[in-house]
Legacy VTK file of the C-alpha trace (Angstrom):
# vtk DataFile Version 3.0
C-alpha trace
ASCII
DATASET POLYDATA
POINTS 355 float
69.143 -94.096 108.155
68.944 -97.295 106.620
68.329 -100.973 107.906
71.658 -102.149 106.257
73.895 -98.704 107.965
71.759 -98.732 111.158
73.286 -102.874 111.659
76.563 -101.953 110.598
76.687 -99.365 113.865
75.730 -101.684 115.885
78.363 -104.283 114.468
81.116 -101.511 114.771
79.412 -100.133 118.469
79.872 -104.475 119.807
82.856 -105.090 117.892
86.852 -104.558 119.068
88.829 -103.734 116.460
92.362 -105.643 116.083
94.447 -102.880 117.559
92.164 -102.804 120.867
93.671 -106.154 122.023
97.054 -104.797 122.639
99.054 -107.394 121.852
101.107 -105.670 119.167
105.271 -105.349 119.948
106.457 -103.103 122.426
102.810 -103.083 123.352
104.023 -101.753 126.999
104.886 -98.115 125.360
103.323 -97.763 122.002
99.876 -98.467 121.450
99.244 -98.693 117.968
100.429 -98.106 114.416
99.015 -96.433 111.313
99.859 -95.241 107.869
97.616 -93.665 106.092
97.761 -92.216 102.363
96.293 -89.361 100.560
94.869 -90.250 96.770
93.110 -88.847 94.502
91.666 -89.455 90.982
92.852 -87.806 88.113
90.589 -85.753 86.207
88.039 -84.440 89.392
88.679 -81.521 91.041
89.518 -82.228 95.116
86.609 -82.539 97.015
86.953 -78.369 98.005
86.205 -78.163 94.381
84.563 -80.644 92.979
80.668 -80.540 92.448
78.184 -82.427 94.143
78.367 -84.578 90.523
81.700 -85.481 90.964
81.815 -86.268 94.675
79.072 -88.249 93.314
81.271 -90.109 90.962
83.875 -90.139 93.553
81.663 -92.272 95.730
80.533 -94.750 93.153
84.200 -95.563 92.575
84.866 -96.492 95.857
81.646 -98.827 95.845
82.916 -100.635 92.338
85.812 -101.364 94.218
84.869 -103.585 96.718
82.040 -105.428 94.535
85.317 -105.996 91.674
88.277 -107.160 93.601
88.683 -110.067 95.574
91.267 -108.464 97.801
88.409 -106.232 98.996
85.324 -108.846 99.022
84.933 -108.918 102.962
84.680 -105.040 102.821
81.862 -103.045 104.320
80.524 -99.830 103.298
78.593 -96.490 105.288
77.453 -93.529 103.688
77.889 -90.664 106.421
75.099 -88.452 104.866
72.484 -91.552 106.021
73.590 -91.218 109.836
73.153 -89.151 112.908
75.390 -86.733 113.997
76.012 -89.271 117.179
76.846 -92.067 114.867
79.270 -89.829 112.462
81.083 -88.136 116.360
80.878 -92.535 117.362
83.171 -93.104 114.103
85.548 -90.925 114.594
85.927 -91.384 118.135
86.652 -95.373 116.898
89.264 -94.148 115.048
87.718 -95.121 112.092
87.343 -91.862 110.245
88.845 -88.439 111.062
87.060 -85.828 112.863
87.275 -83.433 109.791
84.849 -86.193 107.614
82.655 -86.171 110.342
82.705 -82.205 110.765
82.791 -82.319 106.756
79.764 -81.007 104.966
80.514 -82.659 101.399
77.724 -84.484 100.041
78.285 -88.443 99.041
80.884 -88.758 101.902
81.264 -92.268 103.130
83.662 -94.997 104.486
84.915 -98.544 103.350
86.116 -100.848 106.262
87.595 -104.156 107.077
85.420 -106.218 109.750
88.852 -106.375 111.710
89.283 -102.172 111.239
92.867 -102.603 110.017
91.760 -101.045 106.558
89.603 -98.471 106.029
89.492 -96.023 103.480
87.380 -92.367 103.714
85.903 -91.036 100.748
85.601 -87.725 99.919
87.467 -86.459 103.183
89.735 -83.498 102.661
91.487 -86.016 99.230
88.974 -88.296 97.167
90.538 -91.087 99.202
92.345 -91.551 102.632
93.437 -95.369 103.117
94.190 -96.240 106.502
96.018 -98.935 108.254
96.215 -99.190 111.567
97.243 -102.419 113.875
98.412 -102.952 117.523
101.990 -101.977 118.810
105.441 -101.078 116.337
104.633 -102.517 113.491
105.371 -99.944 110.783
107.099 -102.192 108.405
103.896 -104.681 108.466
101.258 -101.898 108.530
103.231 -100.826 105.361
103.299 -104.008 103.220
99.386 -104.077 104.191
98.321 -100.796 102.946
100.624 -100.944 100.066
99.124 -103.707 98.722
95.611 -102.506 99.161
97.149 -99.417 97.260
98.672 -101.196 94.873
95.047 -102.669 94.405
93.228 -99.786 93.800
95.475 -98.122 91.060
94.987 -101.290 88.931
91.147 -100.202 88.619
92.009 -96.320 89.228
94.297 -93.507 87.745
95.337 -91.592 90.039
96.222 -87.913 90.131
100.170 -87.706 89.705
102.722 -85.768 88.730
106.601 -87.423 87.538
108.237 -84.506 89.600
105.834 -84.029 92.690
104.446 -87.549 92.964
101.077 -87.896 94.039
98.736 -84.797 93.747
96.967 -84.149 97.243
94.953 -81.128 98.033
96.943 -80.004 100.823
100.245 -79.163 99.718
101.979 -80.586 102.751
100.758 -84.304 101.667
101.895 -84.037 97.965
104.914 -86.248 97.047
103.943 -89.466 98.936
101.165 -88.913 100.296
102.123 -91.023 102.740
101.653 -90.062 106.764
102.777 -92.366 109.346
102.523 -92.367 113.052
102.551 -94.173 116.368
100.712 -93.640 119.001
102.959 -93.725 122.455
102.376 -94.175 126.082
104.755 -92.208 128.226
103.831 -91.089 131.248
107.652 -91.953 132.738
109.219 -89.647 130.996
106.424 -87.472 132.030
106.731 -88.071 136.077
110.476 -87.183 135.807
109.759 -84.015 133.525
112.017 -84.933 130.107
109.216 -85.348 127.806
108.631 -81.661 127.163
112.201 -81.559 125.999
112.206 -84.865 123.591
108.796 -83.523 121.960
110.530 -79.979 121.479
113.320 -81.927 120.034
111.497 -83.668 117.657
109.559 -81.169 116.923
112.454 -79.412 115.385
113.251 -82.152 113.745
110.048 -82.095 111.387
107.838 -84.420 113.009
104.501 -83.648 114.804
103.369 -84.244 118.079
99.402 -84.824 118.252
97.307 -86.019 120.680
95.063 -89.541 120.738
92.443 -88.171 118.167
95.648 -86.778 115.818
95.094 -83.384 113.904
93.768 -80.214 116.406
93.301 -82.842 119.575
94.488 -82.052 123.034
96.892 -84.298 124.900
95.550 -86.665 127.400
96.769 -89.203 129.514
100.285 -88.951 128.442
99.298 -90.596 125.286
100.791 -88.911 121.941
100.860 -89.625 117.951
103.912 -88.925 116.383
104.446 -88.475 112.673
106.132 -87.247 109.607
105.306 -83.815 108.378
107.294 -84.313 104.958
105.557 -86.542 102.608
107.849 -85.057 99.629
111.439 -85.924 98.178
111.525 -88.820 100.398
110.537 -92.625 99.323
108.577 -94.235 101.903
110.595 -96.567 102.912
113.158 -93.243 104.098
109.870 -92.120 105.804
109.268 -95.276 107.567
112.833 -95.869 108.498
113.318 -91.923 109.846
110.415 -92.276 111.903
111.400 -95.896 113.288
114.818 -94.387 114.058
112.602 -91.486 116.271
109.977 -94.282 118.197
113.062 -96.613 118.788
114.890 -93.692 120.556
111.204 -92.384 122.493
111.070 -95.958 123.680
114.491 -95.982 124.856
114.223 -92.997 126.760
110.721 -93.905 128.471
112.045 -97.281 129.456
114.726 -95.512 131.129
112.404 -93.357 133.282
110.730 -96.515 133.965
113.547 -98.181 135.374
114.357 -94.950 137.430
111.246 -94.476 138.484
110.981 -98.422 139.766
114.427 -98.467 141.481
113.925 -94.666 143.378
110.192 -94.260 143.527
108.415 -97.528 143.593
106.440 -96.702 146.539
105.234 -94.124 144.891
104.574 -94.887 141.794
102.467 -98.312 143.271
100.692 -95.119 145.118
99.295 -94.001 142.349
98.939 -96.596 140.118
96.523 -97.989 142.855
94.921 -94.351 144.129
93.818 -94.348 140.155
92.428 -98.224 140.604
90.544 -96.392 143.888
89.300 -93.631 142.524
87.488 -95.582 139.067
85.872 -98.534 141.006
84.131 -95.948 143.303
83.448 -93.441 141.185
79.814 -92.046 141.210
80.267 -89.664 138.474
83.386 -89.505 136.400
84.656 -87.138 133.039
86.311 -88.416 130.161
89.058 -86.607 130.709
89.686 -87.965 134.044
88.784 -91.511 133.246
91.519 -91.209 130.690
94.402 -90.062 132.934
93.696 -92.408 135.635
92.809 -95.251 133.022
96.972 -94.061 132.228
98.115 -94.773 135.323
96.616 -98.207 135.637
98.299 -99.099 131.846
101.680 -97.785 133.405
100.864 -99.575 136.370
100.363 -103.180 133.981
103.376 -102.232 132.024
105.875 -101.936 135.199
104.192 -105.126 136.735
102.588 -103.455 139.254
99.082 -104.087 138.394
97.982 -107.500 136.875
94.450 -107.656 137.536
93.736 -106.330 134.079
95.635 -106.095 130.539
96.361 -103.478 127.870
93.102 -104.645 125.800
90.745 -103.450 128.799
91.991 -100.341 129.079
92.519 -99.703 124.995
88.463 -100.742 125.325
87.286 -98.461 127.586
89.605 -95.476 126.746
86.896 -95.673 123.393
83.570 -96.741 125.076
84.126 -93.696 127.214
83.874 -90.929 125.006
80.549 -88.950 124.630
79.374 -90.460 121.656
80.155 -94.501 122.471
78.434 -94.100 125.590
75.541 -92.747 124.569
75.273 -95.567 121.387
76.046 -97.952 123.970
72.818 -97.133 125.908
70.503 -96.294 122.936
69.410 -92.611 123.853
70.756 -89.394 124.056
72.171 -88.460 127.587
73.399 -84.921 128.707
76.359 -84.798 130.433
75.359 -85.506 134.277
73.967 -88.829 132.782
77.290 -89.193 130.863
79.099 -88.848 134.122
77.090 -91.030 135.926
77.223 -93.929 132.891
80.783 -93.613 132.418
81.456 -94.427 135.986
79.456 -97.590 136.376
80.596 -98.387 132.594
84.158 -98.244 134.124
83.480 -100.254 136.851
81.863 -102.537 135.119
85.288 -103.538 133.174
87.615 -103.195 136.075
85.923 -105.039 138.924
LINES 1 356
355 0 1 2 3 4 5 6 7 8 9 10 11 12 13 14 15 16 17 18 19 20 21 22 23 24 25 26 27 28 29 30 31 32 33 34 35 36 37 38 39 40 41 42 43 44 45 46 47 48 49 50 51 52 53 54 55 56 57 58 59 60 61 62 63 64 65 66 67 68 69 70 71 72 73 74 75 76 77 78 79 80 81 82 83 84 85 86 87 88 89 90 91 92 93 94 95 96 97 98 99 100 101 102 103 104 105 106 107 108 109 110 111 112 113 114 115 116 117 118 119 120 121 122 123 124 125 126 127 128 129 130 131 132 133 134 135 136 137 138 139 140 141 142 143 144 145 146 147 148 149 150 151 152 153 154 155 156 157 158 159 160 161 162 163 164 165 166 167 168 169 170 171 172 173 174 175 176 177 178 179 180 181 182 183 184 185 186 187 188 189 190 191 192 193 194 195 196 197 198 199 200 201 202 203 204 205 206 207 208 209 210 211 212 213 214 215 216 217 218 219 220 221 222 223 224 225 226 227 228 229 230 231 232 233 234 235 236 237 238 239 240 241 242 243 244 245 246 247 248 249 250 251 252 253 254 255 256 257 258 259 260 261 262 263 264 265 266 267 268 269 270 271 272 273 274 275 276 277 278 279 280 281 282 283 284 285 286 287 288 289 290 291 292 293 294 295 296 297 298 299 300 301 302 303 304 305 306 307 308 309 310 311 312 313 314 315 316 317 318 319 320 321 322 323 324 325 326 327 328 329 330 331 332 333 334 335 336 337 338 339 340 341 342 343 344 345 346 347 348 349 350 351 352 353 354
């Protein structure tokens, strides 16, 4: 690895990205926002098909970009072939790339970021491009107007690949039209404790929307948090995307503020029970998995969001449901740890935040 990539991991490991703060609207239920689109350039096979050449060229596309425009001049740039295999697993668990680029094995694949992490943009990923925007609580209108711009950008320096009766060419099918894939990431462990939300998700399921975990595509749910998006990208505009899928959140939040209110007019004692058991259990913690850190981490951010708990805010616990995971903790702490050390780490890492 380089000087100049080897700095820019430790930038990203110290940093917070804008979303982490939490102070986004409706910030009590949803967490965060993104958009991202699927582009590629016309005249190179997808990445599945392209050689090594033309990833090549790919690459070097994405690197004229942000020396040429001015909307991209505070942009930053890693190649993933110059890291670990820590570093790539640290990157996605930042949300900053998806886990298939870092399982990838295409040569020349890399990543283009904003200091702030709003924008980023994959290269060579499943599509030549992936441009994401993603920002702190229901903001899908504003998260659009960013990334469309940024789009908008781009195809002033690039053709892309499209068609006048599909729209934009993607390599999987399910992305052509659009190529546009929204979704909002939701906290809702009310509707959870009162045993509706396997309903609603059916529901919308049906309805032609996914239901993904925190990580997105082939993650597990944890600590009641879920992404939903669109699963049609074609015959709609996105603007009908956008709006369908506002019309779905608005009606999730609805519904979980409802529990809450139930849940704080027949159950407080209870719920204060285990909002604080959670709060007991993480400051004495010897050793301590992710996936317990994250559902008791839950229960303290339902605990802040029904006033129970005010010690902390949304930002601490956005922080250290990343700085947690296998990959940030063992960047944090410059060595490779197996997963007794992990345990131990994560506990006094916890603490460490919450005391």
């Amino acid at each position: 690895m380089s000087n100049k990539e080897a700095l820019l991991i430790r930038e990203l490991r110290d940093s917070s990205a804008q979303w982490i703060k939490g102070d986004g609207p409706l910030n009590h239920i949803v967490v965060s926002t993104r958009i991202r689109l699927a582009r590629n350039i016309e005249g190179i096979p997808f990445p599945s098909k392209a050689n090594e050449r033309q990833l090549e060229q790919v690459l070097n596309k994405g690197e004229i970009l942000i020396k040429k425009k001015k909307l991209f001049n505070d942009f930053k740039i890693i190649k993933i072939d110059d890291l670990t295999d820590i570093e790539v697993q640290f990157l996605a668990e930042k949300r900053l790339i998806s886990f298939s680029l870092a399982q990838s094995k295409y040569p020349h694949r890399a990543f283009i970021y904003k200091p702030d992490e709003t924008i980023s943009i994959m290269i060579n990923e499943e599509d030549h491009f992936r441009i994401q925007c993603l920002m702190a609580g229901f903001q899908l209108e504003k998260v659009w107007e960013i990334i469309n711009c940024f789009d908008n950008q781009i195809m002033n320096e690039i053709e892309y690949s499209f068609n006048e009766k599909e729209g934009f060419l993607t390599c999987c099918p399910t992305n052509v039209g659009t190529g546009l894939r929204a979704s909002v990431m939701l906290h809702l462990p009310g509707l959870s404790i009162i045993n509706k939300l396997n309903d609603l998700m059916s529901s919308i399921s049906k309805m032609g929307y996914a239901v993904r975990g925190f990580y997105g595509e082939g993650t597990g749910f944890q600590g009641n948090l879920f992404q939903i998006s669109n699963q049609v990208t074609l015959g709609l505009s996105e603007e009908e995307i956008i709006n369908k899928l506002k019309v779905v959140i608005n009606q999730l939040i609805v519904e979980e503020e409802k529990a809450r209110e139930e849940l704080i007019l027949y159950s407080r004692q209870r719920v204060e029970d285990q909002v604080m058991r959670a709060y007991g259990v993480l400051i004495n913690a010897r050793i301590i998995s992710t996936i317990e850190a994250i559902d008791l981490l839950s229960k303290i951010r339902f605990g802040i969001g029904l006033g129970i708990f005010t010690k902390i805010g949304y930002d601490t616990i956005n922080r250290l449901m990343l700085i947690i995971q296998s990959a940030y903790i063992q960047l944090l702490n410059c060595k490779i740890m197996d997963e007794n050390e992990r345990d131990s780490t994560r506990a006094k890492l916890v603490q460490g935040l919450l005391y």
